[in-house]
Residue frames as qw, qx, qy, qz and C-alpha x, y, z in Angstrom:
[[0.290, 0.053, 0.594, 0.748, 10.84, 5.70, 24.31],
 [0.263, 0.596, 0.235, -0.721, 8.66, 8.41, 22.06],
 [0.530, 0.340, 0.750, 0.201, 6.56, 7.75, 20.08],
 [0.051, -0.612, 0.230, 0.755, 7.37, 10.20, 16.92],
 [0.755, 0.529, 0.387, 0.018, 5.60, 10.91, 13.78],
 [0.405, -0.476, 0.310, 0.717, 7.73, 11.08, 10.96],
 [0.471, 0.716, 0.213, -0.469, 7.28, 13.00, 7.79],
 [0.571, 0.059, 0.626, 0.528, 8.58, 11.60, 4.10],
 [0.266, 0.488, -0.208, -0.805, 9.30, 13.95, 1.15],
 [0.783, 0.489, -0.051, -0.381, 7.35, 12.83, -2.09],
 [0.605, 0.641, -0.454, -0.130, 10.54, 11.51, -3.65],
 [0.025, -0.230, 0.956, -0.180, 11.45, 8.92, -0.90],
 [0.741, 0.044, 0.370, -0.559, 7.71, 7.24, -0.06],
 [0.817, 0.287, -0.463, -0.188, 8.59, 4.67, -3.11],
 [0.408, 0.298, -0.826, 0.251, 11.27, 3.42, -0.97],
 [0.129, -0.100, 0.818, -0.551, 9.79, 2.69, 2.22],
 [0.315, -0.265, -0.742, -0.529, 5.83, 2.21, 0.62],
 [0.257, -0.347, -0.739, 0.518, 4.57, 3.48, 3.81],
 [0.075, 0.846, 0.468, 0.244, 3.21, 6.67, 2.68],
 [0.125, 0.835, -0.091, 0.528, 3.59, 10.51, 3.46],
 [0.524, -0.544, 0.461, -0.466, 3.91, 9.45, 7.70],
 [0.768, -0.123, -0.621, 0.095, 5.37, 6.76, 9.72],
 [0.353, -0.861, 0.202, -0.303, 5.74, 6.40, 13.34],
 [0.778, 0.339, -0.454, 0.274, 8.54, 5.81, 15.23],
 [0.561, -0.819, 0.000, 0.120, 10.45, 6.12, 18.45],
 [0.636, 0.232, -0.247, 0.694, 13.43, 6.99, 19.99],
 [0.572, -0.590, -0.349, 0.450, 15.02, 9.33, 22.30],
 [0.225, -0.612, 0.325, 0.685, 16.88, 11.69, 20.23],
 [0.792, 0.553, -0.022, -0.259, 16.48, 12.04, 16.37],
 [0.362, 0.386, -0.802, -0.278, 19.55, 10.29, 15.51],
 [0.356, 0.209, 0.900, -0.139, 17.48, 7.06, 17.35],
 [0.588, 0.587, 0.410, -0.377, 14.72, 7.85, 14.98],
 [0.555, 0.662, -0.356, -0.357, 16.33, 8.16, 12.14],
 [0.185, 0.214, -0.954, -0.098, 18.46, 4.89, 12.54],
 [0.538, 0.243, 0.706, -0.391, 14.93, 3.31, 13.30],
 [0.668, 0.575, 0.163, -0.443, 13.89, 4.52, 10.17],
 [0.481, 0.546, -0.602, -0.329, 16.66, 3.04, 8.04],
 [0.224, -0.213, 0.924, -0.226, 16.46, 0.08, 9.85],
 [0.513, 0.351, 0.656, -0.428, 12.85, -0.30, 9.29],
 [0.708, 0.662, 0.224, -0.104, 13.66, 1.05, 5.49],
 [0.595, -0.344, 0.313, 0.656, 17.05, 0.20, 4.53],
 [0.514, 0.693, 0.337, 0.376, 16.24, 1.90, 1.01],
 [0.098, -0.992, -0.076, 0.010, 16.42, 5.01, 2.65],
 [0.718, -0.536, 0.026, 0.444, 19.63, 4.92, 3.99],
 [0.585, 0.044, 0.278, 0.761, 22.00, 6.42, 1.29],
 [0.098, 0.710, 0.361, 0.596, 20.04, 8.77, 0.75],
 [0.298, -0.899, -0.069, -0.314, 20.04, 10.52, 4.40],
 [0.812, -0.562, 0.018, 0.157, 23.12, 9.14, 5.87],
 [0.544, 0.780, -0.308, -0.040, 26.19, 10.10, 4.91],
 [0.798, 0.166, -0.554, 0.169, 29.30, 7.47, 5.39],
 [0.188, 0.156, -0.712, 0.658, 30.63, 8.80, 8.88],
 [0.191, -0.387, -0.840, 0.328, 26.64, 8.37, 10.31],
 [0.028, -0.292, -0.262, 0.919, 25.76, 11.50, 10.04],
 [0.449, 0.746, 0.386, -0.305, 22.77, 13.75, 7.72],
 [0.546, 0.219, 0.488, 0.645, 23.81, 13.59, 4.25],
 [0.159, -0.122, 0.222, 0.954, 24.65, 16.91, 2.52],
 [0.299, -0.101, -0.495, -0.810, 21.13, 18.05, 1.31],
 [0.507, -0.548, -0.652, -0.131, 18.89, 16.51, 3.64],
 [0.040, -0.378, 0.364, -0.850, 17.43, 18.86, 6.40],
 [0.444, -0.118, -0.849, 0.262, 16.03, 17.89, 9.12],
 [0.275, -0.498, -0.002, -0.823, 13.17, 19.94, 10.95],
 [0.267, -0.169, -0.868, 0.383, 11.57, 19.00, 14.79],
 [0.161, -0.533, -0.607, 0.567, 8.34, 20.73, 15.52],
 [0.312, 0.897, 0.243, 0.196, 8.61, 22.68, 12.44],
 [0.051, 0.943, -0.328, -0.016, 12.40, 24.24, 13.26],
 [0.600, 0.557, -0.557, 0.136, 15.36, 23.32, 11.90],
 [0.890, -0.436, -0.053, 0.122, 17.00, 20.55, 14.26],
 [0.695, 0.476, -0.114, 0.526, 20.20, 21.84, 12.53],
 [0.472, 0.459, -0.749, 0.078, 23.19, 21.71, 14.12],
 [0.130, -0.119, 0.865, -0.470, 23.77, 18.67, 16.20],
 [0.740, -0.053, -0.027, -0.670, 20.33, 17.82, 14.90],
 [0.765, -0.099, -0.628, -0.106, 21.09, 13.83, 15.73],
 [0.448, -0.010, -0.719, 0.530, 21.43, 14.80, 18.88],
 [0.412, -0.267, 0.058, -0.869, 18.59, 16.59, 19.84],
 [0.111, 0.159, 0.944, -0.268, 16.22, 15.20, 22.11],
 [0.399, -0.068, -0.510, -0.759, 12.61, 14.02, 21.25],
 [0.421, 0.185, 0.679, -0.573, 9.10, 13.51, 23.34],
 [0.194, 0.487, 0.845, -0.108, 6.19, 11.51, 22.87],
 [0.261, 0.752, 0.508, -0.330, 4.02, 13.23, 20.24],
 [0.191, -0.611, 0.337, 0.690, 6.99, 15.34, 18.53],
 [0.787, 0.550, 0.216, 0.177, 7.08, 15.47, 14.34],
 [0.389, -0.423, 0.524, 0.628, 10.05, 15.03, 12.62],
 [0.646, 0.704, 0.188, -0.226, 9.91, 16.22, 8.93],
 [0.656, -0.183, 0.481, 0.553, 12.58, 14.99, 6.58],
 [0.456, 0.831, 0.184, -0.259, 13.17, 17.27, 3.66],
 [0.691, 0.217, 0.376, 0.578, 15.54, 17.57, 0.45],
 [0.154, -0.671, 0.099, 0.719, 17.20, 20.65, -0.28],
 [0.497, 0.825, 0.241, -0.119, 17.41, 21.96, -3.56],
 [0.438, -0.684, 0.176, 0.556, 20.91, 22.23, -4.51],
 [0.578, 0.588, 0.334, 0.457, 22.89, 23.55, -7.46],
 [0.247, -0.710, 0.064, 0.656, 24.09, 26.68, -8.71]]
């Protein structure tokens, strides 16, 4: 397993009280991300959406580039950052 920092926007860090970074492992970012709701159920509704997947509006970046599509299936090494981010939506 890899050990993977992850990055929290501003408007989740209440829920998990961990600050801006946490680290985490896995193999693939959907294993990191179900670490991280595991480790902070708060999160969960907010990035999952009911069939498991990345909820509408949350993007998902590895290395700085979009992980997007298939982005819980990407694979992830020792050292990697994952950066969770909220979209802006509307119209």
């Amino acid at each position: 397993m890899s050990s993977i920092e992850v990055h929290l926007p501003p408007m989740f860090r209440h829920l998990t009280g961990a600050g801006a970074t946490v680290r985490l492992s896995g193999t693939t970012v959907g294993e990191v991300v179900q670490e991280l709701v595991r480790t902070y159920p708060p999160l969960k509704p907010y990035l999952l959406a009911g069939d498991g997947g990345i909820k509408h509006g949350i993007s998902v970046f590895l290395n700085g580039e979009s992980a997007y599509p298939d982005e819980l299936s990407r694979p992830v090494r020792d050292g990697d950052e994952l950066h969770i981010a909220q979209l802006v939506l509307g119209g």
